[in-house]
N, C-alpha and C positions, 0 to 999 in steps of 0.2 A: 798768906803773906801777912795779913791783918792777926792771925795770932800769934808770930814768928816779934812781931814789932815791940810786947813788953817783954820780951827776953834779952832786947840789945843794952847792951853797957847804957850806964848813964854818965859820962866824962863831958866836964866843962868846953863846947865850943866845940865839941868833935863830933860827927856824925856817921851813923853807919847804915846805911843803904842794905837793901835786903835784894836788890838786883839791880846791874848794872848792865847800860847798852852802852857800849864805842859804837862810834862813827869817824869818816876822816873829815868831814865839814862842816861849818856853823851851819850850812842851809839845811843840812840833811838832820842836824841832830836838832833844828828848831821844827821840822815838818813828824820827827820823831814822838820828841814830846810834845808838841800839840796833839797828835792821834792817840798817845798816851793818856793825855787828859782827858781827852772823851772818854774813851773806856773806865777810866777810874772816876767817872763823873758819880755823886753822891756812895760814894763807896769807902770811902774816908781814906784812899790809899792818894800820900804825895807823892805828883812825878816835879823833877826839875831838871832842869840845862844848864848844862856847864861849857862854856866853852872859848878861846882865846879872841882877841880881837875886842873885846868889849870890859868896861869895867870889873875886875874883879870881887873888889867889894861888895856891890849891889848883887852877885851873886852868890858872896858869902853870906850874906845877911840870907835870900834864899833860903840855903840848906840851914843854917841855926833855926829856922821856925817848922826844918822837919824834913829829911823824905825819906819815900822807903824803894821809888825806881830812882836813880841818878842815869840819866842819856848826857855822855861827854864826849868830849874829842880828846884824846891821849896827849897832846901838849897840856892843855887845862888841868887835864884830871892829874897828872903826873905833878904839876904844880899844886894842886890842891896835898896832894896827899904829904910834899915834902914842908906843906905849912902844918902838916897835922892839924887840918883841920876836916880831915876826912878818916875815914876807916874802911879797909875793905873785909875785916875779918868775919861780918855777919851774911857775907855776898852769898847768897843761895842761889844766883841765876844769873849768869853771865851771858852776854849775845852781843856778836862782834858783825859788824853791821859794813857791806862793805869793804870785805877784805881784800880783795884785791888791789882792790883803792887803797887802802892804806899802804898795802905796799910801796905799790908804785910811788905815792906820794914820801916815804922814807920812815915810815912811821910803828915799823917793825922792830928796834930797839926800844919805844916807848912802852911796846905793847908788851913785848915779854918783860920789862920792868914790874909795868902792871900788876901781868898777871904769875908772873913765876918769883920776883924779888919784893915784893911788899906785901902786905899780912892777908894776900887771899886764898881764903880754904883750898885745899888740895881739890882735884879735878873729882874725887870720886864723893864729895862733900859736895859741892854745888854742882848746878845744868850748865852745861854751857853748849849755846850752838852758835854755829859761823855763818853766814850768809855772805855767797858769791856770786857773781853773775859770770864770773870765770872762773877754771878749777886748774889752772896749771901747778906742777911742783910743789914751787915755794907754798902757796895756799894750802896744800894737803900736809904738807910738814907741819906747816904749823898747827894745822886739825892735830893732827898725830900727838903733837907734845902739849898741844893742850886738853883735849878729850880723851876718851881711854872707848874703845871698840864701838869708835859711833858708826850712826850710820850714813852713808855715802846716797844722798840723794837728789837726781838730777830731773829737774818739771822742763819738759823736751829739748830740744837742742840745745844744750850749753854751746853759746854763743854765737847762736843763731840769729835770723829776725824773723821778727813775727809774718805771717802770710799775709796779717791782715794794714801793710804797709805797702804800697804803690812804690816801689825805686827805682828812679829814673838818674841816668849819669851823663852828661852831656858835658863833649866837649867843649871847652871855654879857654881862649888863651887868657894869661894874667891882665891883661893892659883891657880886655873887654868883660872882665868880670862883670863891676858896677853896671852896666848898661845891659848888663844880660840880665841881672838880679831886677834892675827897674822893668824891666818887659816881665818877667814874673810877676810881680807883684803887681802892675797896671793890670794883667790877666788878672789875677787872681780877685784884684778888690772888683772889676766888674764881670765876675763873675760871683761875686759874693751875694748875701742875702742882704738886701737893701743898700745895696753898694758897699756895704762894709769892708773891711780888711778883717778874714781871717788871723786868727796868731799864728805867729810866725815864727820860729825861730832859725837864727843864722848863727854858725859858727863859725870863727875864723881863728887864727892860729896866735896872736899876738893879742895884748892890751893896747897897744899903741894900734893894732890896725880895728878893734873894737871901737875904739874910740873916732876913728878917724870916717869909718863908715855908719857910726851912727850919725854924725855931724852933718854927713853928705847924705844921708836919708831924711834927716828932715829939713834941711835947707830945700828939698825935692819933693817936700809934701807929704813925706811917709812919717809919722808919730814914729820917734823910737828911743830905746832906751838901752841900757850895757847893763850887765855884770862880767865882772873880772876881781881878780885876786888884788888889783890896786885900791878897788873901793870901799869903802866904811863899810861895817854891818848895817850901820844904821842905811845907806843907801842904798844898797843888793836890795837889803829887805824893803825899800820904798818902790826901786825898780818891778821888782818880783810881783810885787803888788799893784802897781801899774800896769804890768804886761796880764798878770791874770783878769784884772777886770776889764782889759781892751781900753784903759786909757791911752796906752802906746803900744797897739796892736804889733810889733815888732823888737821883738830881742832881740840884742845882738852880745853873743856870749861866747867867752874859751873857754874852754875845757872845766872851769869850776861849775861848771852847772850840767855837765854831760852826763852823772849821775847821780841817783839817787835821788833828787827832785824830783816830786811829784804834780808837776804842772796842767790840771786838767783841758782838755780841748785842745790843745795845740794843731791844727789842721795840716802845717808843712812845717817841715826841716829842711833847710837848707846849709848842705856845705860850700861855705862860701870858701873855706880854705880846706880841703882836706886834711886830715890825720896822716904822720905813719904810720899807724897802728891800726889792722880791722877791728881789734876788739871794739877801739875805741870808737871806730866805724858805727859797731855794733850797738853803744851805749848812747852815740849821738842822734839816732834815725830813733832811738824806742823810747825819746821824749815823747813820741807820736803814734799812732795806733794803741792808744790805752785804756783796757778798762771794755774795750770789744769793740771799738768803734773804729774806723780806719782811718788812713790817712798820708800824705806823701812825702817821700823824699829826696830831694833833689841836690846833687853833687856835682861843682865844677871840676872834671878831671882834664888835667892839661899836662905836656911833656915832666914837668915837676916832679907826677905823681906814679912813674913808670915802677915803681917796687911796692902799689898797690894794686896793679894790673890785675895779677893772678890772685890774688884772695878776694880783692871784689869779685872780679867775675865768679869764682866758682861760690860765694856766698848768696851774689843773684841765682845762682843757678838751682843751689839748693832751697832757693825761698821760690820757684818757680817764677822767675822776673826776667822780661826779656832782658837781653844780653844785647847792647850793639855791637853790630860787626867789627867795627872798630877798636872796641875795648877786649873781642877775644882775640883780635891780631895781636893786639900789646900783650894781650896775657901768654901767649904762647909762644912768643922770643923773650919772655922776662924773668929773672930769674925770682926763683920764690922768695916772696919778701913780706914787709907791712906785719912783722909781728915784733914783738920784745926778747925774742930769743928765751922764750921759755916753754917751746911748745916740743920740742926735740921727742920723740918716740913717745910722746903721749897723745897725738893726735893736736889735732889745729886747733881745738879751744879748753884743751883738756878738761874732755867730758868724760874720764872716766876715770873707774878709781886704782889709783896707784899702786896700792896696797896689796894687790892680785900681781904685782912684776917685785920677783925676786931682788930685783934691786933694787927697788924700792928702798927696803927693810934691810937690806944688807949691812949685817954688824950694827943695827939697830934697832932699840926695840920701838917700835910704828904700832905694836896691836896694843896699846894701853897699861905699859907701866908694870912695874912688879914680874918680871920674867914672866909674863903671863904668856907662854907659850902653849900651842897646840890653839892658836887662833885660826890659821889655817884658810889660806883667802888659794889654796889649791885647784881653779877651778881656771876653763877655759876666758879668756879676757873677754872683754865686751864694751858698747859704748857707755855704759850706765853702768851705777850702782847695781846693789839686787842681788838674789842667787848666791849670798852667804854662806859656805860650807860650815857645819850644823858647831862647830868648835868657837862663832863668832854671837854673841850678847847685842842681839837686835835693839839696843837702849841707846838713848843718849848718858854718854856716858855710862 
């Protein structure tokens, strides 16, 4: 990378990065490039963040003193580049961070902006890999149109949970939520080391109800603190920093923090509002047990939650987690529910690769561009990547 850097254009005020990460978050692409900067620690390679919500100038002045990674979030960088004051045409390595999240989030006309209508090298010119914690459809198309015969690789269950996370689901109706949550956490602080309060985190479905039960946890003696999409960067980030050092041993947070942060020790998760979505099930429980270390999870299910019956249970079931009696009655008059309608004949968290079903590919070309036919994904299907018929270029890109 470091010898790629005097070969870039020299043009006044404009910069050209020699790899870029997307991400869909401020938190996720500031925990990015920080891990970025240790790596490139005395190595003279500059990473920086770019990202909305914060002054843009101060980030402009950034990239004018130089880089050669740019970590951004697609609103940002999309504005960077229509000020020209950016470049993608030197990108050698691209990594979309994430991606399902971005979807969801709306952020999939950004990206093909990005990467297919502004001056970045063709697919076969730079790396480019995608990072999912889900692989349904939409996320393989877009592998498809933007890699050319990568490879499909799944590290165990796609969208599973981990074995080494305790899940526990207990009935709660709404109006005795709070008072169920206070006998948790009175448990939990004495049973804690020096009576402490374990971290905690809680999620609930609304900003307005983030707000309303952090207020009512510490009027109760419990330290706590919110992120949600209403608050400043500058205060996520004072929060985040609170809650990791155990100043406000309790987070209370929706869904902008359910991925991709990286919050060390978190001992419980607590859904205090349930998801519709298992995936998102799936994302909110694995702020915890991380890095090998266990830990618990606990969810209020109540009549509300009846079209997540059947996916939770059969996801405890496949992480070997008891099951209440009561949560496999619901599951078994309930109709199957709790996903985004994108799971249709690919399996429940599409963990496998597309590109082996004929229709997939149908009247399109999926295997990399250039009629590059006799790719040949002819083989019996399966949960996973792997087992390539010999016609398919085991590379990224």
């Amino acid at each position: 990378m470091r010898e790629q850097y005097v070969q870039r254009p020299r043009v006044a005020r404009t910069v050209y990065p020699l790899a870029l990460i997307l991400s869909p978050t401020r938190e996720l692409s500031c925990q990015i490039h920080d891990e970025a900067k240790k790596f490139s620690y005395q190595t003279g390679v500059k990473v920086v963040v770019a990202y909305g919500g914060a002054p843009i100038n101060q980030q402009l002045r950034e990239l004018e003193r130089g880089v050669d990674i740019l970590v951004a979030t697609p609103g940002r960088l999309v504005d960077l580049l229509e000020r020209a004051r950016l470049s993608l045409q030197m990108i050698r390595y691209l990594a979309l961070d994430e991606a399902d999240r971005m979807l969801d989030m709306g952020f999939e006309p950004q990206i093909r902006k990005i990467v297919e209508q502004m001056d970045m090298p063709n697919r076969g010119v730079r790396q480019t890999m995608l990072f999912s914690a889900t692989f349904p459809r939409e996320i393989q198309r877009l592998a498809s149109d933007f890699l050319s015969n990568y490879i499909f690789l799944a590290v165990g269950r796609v969208g599973s949970s981990t074995d080494l996370i305790v899940q526990r689901v207990e009935f709660v109706h709404e109006s005795d939520k709070r008072s169920h949550l206070m006998d948790l956490l009175h448990a939990q602080r004495e049973n804690g080391a020096h009576g402490k309060q374990a971290l905690t985190l809680v999620f609930v479905e609304t900003k307005k109800g983030a707000d309303s039960l952090e207020h009512w946890l510490c009027i109760n003696g419990f330290p706590a603190t919110t992120i949600h999409g209403d608050r400043t960067q500058q205060e996520r980030e004072l929060a985040l920093r609170s809650f990791k050092t155990g100043k406000t041993p309790i987070l209370v947070a929706t869904d902008v923090a359910a991925r991709g942060l990286d919050i060390p020790h978190v001992a419980h998760v607590v859904n205090f509002d349930l998801p519709n979505d298992i995936d998102d099930y799936v994302h909110r429980i694995g702020r915890t047990g991380r890095a090998g270390k266990s830990g618990l999870a606990t969810a209020f299910f109540n009549e509300g939650n009846l079209s997540l019956a059947r996916p939770l249970a059969e996801l405890m079931q496949e992480a070997s987690q008891e099951v209440p009696a009561w949560l496999t009655r619901y599951a078994s008059r309930a109709p199957y529910g709790g996903s985004k309608g994108r799971r249709s004949g690919g399996g429940r968290f599409g963990g496998r690769d597309f590109r082996r079903e004929s229709s997939f590919g149908k009247n399109l070309d999926y295997y990399g561009g250039g009629g590059n036919s006799g790719s040949g994904y002819g083989v019996p299907s399966s949960n996973y990547g792997g087992g390539y018929a010999s016609g398919v270029t085991s590379a990224w890109d």
